[in-house]
C-alpha positions as CSV (number, residue, x, y, z in Angstrom):
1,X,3.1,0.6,-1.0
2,X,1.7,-1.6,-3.7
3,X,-1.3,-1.1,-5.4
4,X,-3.5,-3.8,-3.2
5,X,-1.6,-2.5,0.3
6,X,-2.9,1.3,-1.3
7,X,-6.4,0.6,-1.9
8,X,-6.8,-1.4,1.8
9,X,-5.5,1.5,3.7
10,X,-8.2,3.6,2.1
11,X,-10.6,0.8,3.0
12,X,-9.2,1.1,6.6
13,X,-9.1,5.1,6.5
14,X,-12.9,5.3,5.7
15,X,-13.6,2.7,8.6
16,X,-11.5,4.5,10.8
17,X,-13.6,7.9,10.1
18,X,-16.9,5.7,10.3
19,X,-16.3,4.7,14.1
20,X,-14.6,8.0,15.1
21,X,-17.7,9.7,14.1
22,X,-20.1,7.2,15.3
23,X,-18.1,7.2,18.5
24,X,-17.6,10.6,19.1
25,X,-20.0,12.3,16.8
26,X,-16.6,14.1,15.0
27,X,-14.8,12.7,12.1
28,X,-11.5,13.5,12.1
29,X,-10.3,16.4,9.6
30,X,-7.8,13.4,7.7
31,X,-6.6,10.3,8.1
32,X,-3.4,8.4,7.7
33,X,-2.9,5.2,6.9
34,X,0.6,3.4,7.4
35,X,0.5,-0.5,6.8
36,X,3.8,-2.3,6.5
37,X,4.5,-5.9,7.1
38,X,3.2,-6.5,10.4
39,X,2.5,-3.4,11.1
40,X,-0.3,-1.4,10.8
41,X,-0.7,2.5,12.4
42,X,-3.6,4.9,11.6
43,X,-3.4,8.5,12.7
44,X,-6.4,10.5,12.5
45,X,-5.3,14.5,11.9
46,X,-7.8,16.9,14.2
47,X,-10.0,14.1,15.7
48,X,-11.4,16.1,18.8
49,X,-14.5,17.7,19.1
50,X,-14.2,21.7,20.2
51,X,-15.2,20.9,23.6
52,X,-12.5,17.9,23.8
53,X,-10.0,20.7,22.2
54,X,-11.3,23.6,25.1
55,X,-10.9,20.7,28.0
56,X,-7.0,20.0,26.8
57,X,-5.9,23.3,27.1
58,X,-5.2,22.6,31.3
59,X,-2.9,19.6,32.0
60,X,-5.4,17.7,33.8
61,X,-8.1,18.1,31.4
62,X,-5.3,16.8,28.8
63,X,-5.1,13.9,30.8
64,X,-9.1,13.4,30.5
65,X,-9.2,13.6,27.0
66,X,-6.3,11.5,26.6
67,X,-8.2,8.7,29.3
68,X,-10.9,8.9,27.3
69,X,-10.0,8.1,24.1
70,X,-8.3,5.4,25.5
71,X,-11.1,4.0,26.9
72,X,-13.0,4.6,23.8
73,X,-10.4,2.8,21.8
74,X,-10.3,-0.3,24.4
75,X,-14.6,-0.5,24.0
76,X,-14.5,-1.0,20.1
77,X,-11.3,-2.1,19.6
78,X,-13.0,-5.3,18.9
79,X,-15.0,-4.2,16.6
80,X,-12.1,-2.6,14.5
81,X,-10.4,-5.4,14.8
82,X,-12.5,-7.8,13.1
83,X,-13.0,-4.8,10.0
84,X,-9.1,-5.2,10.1
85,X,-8.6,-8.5,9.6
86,X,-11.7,-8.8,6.9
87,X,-10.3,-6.0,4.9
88,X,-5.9,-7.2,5.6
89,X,-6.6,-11.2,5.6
90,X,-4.6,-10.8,8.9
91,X,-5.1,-11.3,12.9
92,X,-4.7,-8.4,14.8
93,X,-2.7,-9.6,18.0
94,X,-2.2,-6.1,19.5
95,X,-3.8,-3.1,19.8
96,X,-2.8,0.5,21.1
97,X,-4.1,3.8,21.3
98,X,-2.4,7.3,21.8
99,X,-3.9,10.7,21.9
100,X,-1.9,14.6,21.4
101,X,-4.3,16.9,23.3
102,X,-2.6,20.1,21.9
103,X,-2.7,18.8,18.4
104,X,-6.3,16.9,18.2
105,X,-4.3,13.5,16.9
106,X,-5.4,10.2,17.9
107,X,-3.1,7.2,17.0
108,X,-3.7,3.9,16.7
109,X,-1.5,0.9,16.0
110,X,-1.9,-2.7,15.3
111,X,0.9,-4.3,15.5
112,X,2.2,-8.3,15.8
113,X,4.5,-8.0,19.2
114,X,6.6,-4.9,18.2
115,X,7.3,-1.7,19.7
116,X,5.9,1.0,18.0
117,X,7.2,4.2,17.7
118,X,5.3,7.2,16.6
119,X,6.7,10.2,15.8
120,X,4.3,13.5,14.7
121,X,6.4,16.0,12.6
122,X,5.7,19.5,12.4
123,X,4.4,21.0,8.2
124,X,7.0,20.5,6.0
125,X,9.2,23.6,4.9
126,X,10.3,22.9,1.4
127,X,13.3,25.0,1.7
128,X,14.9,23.7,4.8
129,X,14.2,20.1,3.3
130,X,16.3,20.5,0.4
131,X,18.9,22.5,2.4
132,X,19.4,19.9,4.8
133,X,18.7,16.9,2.5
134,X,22.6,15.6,1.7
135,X,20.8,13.0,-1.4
136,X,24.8,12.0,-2.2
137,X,25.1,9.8,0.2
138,X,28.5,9.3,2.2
139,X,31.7,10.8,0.8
């Protein structure tokens, strides 16, 4: 990431923490910003409130949580949109949301007609990165 793709995604990390805390009245613990080409995905690292947490440990409370971030999402998605767009230069033309109960993470990606995968890894273990890491490349 470049210099002036670094210093939006901070721009679009402290908007992101502005309207989950105005939405939900809890900022999220981090935030991630990935921006690449036409793709944009912001993942915002314990983002539940305790009581959103407590509801999530039972399936179907999961599924309320999850319903209504989504919903939240879909009511001020326009509002993001247009912060997006003023801070990138570029149209958003799709919008998703995604919420992990057990882990407090909410995603969201903007994307220009792809499909958009989003993978959430477990802490990294320095020692079984550089025993599995072959850096030499093919023999």
């Amino acid at each position: 990431m470049n210099h002036v793709e670094a210093a939006m995604a901070k721009q679009i990390a402290q908007v992101a923490i502005g309207y989950q805390k105005e939405r939900t009245g809890h900022a999220p613990a981090s935030v991630t910003v990935v921006l690449s080409e036409d793709t944009l995905v912001i993942t915002m690292h314990d983002a539940l409130t305790p009581a959103e947490k407590a509801m999530a440990l039972s399936p179907a409370g999961a599924a309320k949580v999850q319903e209504f971030h989504r919903e939240l999402f879909h009511s001020s998605d326009d509002a993001l949109r247009t912060e997006i767009q003023r801070i990138t230069g570029r149209e958003v033309r799709e919008a998703a949301a995604e919420v992990e109960p057990a882990t407090g993470t909410v995603v969201h990606a903007f994307t220009t007609g792809n499909v958009v995968q989003v993978f959430s890894l477990s802490e990294i273990d320095p020692a079984e990165v550089c025993a599995s890491s072959d850096l030499t490349g093919p023999a």
